[in-house]
C-alpha positions in Angstrom: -44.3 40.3 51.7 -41.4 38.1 53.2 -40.2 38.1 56.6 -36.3 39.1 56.7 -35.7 38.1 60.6 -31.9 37.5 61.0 -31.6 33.7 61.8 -27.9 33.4 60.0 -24.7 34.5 61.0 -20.9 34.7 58.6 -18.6 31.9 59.7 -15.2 33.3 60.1 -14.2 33.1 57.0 -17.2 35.5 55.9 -18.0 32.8 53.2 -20.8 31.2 54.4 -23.9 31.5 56.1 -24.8 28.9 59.5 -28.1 29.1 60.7 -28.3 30.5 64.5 -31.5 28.7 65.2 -31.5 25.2 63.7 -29.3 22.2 63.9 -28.3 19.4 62.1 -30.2 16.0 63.2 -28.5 13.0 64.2 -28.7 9.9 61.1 -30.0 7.0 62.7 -31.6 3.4 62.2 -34.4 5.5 61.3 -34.0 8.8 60.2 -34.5 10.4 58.0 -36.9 7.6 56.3 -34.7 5.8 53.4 -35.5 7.3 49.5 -36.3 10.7 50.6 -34.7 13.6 49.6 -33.6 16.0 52.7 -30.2 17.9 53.4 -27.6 15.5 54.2 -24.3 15.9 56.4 -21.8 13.7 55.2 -19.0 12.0 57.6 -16.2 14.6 56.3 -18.5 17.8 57.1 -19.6 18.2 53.3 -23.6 19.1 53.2 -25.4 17.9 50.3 -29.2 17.4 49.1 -29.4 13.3 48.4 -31.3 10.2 50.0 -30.3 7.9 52.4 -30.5 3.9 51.7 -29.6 1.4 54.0 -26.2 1.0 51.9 -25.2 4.4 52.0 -26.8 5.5 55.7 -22.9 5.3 57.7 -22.0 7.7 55.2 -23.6 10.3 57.0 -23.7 12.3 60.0 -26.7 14.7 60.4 -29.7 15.4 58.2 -32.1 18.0 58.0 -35.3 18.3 55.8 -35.6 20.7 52.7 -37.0 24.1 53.4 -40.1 24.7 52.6 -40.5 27.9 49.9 -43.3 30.1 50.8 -46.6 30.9 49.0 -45.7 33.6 46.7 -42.2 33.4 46.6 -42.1 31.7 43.3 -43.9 31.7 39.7 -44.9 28.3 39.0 -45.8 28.0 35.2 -47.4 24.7 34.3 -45.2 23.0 32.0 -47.7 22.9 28.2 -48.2 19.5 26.7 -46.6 19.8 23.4 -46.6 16.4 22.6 -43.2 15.1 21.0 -40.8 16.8 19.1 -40.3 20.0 21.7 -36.9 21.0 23.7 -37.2 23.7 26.0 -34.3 25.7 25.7 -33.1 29.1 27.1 -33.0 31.8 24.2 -33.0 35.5 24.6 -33.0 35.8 28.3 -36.1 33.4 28.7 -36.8 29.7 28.3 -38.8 28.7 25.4 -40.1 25.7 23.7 -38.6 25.0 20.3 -39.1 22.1 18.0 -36.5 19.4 18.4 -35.3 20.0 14.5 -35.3 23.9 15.2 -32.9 23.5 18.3 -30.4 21.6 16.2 -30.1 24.2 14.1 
């Protein structure tokens, strides 16, 4: 169903994975387009998901954008309109919506 293709390889320290075919993207006046969320390099080599303003842009050194997940790869389940009074809570294994009094329990 998914493609496997090997495009990673173990640093040297065997505790973490570097892609082999992509590359971080230089930050610049305008990239990656300000209030958008993407993979973000910071200045001291720490990568993090965020988005870039004009105050915080020197802060970092390469970007990248989010992967995309493929169709398939995930079970979307529409969220039910329960109105107010529900908390969805994880119970048994499985996340379930519970009225707000019966979580306080």
């Amino acid at each position: 169903m998914f493609e496997n293709k090997m495009t990673h390889k173990l640093n040297h320290t065997g505790n973490v994975a570097v892609s082999t075919d992509r590359h971080w993207m230089a930050v610049t006046d305008t990239a990656p387009p300000a209030g958008v969320k993407c993979n973000l390099l910071t200045r001291y080599g720490v990568a993090i998901i965020g988005t870039v303003t004009a105050s915080n842009r020197p802060d970092f050194a390469g970007w990248e954008p989010l992967a995309r997940v493929p169709d398939g790869m995930l079970t979307i389940h529409p969220c039910p309109d329960l109105g107010t009074g529900y908390k969805l809570e994880f119970r048994g294994g499985n996340f379930q919506f519970v009225k707000q009094y019966e979580a306080e329990k």
